[in-house]
ROKOL-879913 format. One line per field, with one value per residue (C-alpha): x, y, z; residue number from 1. Coordinates in steps of 0.25 Angstrom, whole numbers. Example, Ala and Ser with C-alpha at 12.3 -4.5 7.8 and 13.67 -1.06 7.14 Angstrom:
// ROKOL-879913
X = 49_55
Y = -18_-4
Z = 31_29
pos = 1_2
END
This chain:
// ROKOL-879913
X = 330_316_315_301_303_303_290_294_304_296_288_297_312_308_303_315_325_320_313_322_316_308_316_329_332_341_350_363_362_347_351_346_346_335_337_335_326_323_319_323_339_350_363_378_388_399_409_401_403_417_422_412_419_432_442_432_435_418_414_399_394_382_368_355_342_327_318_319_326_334_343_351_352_359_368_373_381_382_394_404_395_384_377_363_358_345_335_324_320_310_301_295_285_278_284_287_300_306_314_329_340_352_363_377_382_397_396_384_371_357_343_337_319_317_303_296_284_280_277_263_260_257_265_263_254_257_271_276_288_298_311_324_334_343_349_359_365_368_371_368_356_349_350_338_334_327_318_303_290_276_267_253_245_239_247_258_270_281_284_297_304_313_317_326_335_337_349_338_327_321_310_302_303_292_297_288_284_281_267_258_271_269_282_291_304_318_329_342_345_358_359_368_364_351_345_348_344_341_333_330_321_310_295_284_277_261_250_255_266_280_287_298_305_315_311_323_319_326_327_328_331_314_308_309_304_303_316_313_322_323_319_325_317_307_312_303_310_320_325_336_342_353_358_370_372_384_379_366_370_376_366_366_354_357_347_343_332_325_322_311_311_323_336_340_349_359_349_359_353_359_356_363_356_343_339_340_344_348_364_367_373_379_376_383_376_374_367_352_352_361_355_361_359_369_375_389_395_410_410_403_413_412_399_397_384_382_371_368_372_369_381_393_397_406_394_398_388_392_397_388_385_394_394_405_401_414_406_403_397_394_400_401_414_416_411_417_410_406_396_383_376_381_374_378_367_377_388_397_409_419_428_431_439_433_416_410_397_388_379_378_384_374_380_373_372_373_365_370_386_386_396_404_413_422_428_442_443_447_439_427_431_423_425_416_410_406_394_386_376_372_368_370_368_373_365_372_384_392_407_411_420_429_418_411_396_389_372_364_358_360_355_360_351_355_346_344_344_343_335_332_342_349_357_371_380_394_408_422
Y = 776_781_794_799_813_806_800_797_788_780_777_777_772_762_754_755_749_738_742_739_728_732_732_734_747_751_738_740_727_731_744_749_758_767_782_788_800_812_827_841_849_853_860_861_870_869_869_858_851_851_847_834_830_833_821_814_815_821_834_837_846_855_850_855_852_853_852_846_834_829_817_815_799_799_807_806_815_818_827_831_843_838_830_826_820_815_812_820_831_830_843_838_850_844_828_831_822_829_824_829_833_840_844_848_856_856_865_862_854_863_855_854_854_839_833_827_820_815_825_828_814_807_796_795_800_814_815_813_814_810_806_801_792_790_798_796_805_803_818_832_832_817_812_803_801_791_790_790_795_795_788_795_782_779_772_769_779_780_779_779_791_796_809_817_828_832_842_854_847_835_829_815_805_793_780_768_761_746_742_742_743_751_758_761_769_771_770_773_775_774_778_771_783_792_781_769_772_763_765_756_753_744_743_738_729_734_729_730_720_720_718_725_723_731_741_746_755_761_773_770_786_787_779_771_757_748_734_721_719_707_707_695_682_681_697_705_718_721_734_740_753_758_756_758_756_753_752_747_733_734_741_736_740_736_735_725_713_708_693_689_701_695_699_711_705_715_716_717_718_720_726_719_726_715_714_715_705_701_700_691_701_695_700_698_685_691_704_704_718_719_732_737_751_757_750_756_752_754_744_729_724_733_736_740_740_745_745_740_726_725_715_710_695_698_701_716_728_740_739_741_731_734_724_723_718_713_709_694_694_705_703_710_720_725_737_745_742_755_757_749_750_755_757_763_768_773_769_776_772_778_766_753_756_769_767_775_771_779_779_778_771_769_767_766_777_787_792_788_791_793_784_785_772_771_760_759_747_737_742_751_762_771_787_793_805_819_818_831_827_818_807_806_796_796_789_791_794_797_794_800_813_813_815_807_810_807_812_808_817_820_826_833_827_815_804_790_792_807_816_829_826_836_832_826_826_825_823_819
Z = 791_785_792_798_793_779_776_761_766_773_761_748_756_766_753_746_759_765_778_792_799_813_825_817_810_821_820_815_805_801_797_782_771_771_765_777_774_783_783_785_783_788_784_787_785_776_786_792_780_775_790_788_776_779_777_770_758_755_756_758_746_751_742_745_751_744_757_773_769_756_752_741_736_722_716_700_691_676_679_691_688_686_699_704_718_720_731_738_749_758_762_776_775_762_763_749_745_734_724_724_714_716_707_707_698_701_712_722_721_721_720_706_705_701_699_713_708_719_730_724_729_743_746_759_773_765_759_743_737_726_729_720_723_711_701_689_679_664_659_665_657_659_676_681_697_700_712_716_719_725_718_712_715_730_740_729_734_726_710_703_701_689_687_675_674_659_662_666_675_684_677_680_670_671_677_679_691_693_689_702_712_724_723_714_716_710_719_709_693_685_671_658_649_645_641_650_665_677_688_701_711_717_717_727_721_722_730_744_742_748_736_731_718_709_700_689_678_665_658_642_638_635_649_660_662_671_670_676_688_696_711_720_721_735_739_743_741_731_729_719_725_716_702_693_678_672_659_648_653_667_678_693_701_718_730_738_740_753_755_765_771_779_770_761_749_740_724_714_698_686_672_660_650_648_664_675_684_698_704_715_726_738_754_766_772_785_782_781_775_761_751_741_739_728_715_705_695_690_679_675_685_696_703_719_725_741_751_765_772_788_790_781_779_792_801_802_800_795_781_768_758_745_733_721_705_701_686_689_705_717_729_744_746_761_765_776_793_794_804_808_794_780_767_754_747_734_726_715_708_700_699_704_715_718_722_733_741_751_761_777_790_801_814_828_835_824_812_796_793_778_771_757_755_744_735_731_724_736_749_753_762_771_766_777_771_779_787_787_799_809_796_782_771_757_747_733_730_715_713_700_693_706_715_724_729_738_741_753_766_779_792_803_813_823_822_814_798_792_798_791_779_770_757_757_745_748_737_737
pos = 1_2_3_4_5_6_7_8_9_10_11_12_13_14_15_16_17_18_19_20_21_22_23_24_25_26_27_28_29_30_31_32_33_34_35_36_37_38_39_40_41_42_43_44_45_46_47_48_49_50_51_52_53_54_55_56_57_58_59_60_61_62_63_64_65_66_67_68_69_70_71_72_73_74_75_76_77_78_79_80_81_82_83_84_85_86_87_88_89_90_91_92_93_94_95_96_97_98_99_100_101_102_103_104_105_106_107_108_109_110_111_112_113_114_115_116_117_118_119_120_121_122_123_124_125_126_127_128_129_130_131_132_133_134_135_136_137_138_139_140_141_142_143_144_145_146_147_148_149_150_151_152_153_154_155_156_157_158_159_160_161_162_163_164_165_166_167_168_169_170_171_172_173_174_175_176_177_178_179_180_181_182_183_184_185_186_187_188_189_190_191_192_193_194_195_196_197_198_199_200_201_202_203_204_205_206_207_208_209_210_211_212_213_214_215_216_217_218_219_220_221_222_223_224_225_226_227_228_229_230_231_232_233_234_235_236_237_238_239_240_241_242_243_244_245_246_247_248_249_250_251_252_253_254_255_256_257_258_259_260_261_262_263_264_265_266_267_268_269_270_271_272_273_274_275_276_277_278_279_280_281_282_283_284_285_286_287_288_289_290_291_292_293_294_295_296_297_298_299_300_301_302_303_304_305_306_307_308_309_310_311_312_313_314_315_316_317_318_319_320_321_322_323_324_325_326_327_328_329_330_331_332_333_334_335_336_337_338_339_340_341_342_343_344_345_346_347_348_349_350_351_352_353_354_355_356_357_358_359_360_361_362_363_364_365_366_367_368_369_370_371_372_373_374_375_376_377_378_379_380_381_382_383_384_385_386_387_388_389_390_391_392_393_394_395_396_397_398_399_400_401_402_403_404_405_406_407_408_409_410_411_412_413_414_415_416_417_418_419_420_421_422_423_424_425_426_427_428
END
């Protein structure tokens, strides 16, 4: 849900999901994915905490807030030790968004300065920003985010945004931006090595029309330059949400195109070390609404990608859209009825039978559940996480080392979506 206390949302996020048709964001089957963005804090007490998570098998690690409302959407690690989470705060009194990094040490997480380009510009009746979305780690001393932020030019807002850490600061690196494009912006970014690092999005095509297309780029170890990529024939938007690389020759990049304004239709694309190139994915015939918001790998062989889905090939809403690589084909694997909407917005694995994803249950008459849902080599199960409020999303998560993450935000306010949002990392 775009929030009205989030002016940024309305003009950055509502591009990158699909927007809901009129009359029927409150229909259960018509539900979507929109990063729901709010404004404003809260806190709870560590007593208030350990009872949430008890029997769950998560525990809630305390992470901290930069302004009046903060999210966290991707998390990575170069160590156990050694963590960053990525996204951005929002400071209602300035309607500055502000990029945001935190980092675990081991023990607790605490905010590192990173570079906000874009709050010196207008992007909107009054309010700038910079925001980052994606974030992977090579080594302690070489981690990229990926994101964007408002463009310098009149009436364009929002440019592609890459951002560095060198092991002792955040520093901006020059990305391009396609040529006369109204928007560009960077959803998510995965790296091989130092050298060999991918970064995806989409782009509005310039000139007032609405057209969107895929943007991936690469990082060579020097720059970063803008790949071909295709974009589905007679689609009018096609977006690429998340990205994994399995190595040089084996990247996967997931998302979602829209057909006559009438159908959403899972995007797949693959890197095979030449080009890129477009994956037949398969949907559930009945289902209007089919994204794909979050891509891993385990091997070649073995590759899950998870998003949204309004109804299964059963007729039944509830469940989330998952896919399986088996090398040669993707195909559909049931997901758990959990409520009246799902969507998995991240996916981590550390093996073949053991995969986590996570994201939110909607249900009528109530706010966002948050939802982990783990892999174990024959079914998906439901692992229902602590909720610290009255809703929670989770938008990343990082299996690995014996620990699984999880980052998102949540609020302690009843209402629809997350109003007045504070930082959620949770482990198990």
């Amino acid at each position: 849900m775009v929030r009205e206390q989030d002016p940024w949302s309305k003009v950055v996020l509502a591009w990158l999901m699909r927007r809901r048709k009129e009359g029927n964001v409150n229909s259960p089957n018509k539900q979507r994915k929109w990063f729901s963005l709010g404004s404003a804090a809260a806190t709870l007490s560590a007593l208030a905490l350990g009872a949430a998570a008890a029997g769950s098998g998560w525990t809630i690690v305390s992470s901290p807030n930069a302004t009046t409302s903060n999210y966290l959407y991707s998390v990575a690690q170069a160590s156990a030790s050694d963590l960053w989470s990525v996204g951005y705060a929002y400071n209602q009194t300035t309607r500055f968004d502000s990029t945001l990094t935190e980092h675990w040490n081991g023990r607790s997480w605490a905010i590192v300065p990173s570079p906000s380009p874009g709050t010196q510009r207008k992007c909107g009746s009054g309010y700038s920003g910079s925001v980052l979305t994606g974030v992977t780690a090579i080594a302690g001393s070489d981690v990229w985010a990926t994101g964007w932020i408002c463009s310098p030019y009149e009436g364009y807002p929002a440019q592609t945004l890459t951002e560095h850490w060198n092991g002792s600061q955040w520093t901006v690196a020059s990305s391009p931006n396609e040529s006369e494009a109204d928007y560009s912006v960077l959803q998510a970014v995965a790296a091989v090595a130092t050298n060999d690092v991918w970064a995806v999005g989409n782009y509005q095509e310039g000139g007032g029309q609405y057209q969107w297309n895929t943007l991936i780029e690469h990082w060579d170890g020097t720059q970063w330059s803008i790949v071909e990529s295709p974009n589905v024939a007679g689609a009018d938007e096609n977006y690429l949400n998340a990205v994994t690389a399995a190595s040089s020759s084996d990247v996967w990049a997931v998302g979602y195109s829209n057909i006559n304004a009438e159908i959403d239709v899972p995007l797949i694309e693959h890197y095979d070390g030449n080009a890129w190139s477009i994956v037949s994915s398969p949907y559930p015939a009945p289902s209007e609404f089919n994204e794909l918001y979050s891509v891993a790998a385990v091997s070649p062989s073995d590759v899950w990608a998870a998003g949204y889905e309004n109804e299964n090939s059963q007729g039944q809403y509830g469940g989330a859209l998952i896919e399986h690589w088996d090398g040669s084909a993707w195909s559909l694997v049931h997901a758990p009825t959990l409520g009246f909407a799902t969507t998995l917005y991240g996916l981590s694995a550390r093996s073949s039978t053991d995969v986590w994803a996570v994201g939110y249950i909607w249900r009528v008459g109530t706010s966002y559940t948050p939802l982990t849902e783990h892999w174990d080599g024959t079914t998906w199960t439901d692992v229902s996480p602590p909720d610290p409020g009255k809703a929670a999303e989770l938008f990343g998560t990082l299996a690995s080392s014996g620990t699984v993450w999880a980052v998102g935000a949540y609020s302690t306010e009843a209402g629809d979506g997350l109003n007045n949002p504070q930082t959620l990392t949770m482990k198990r």
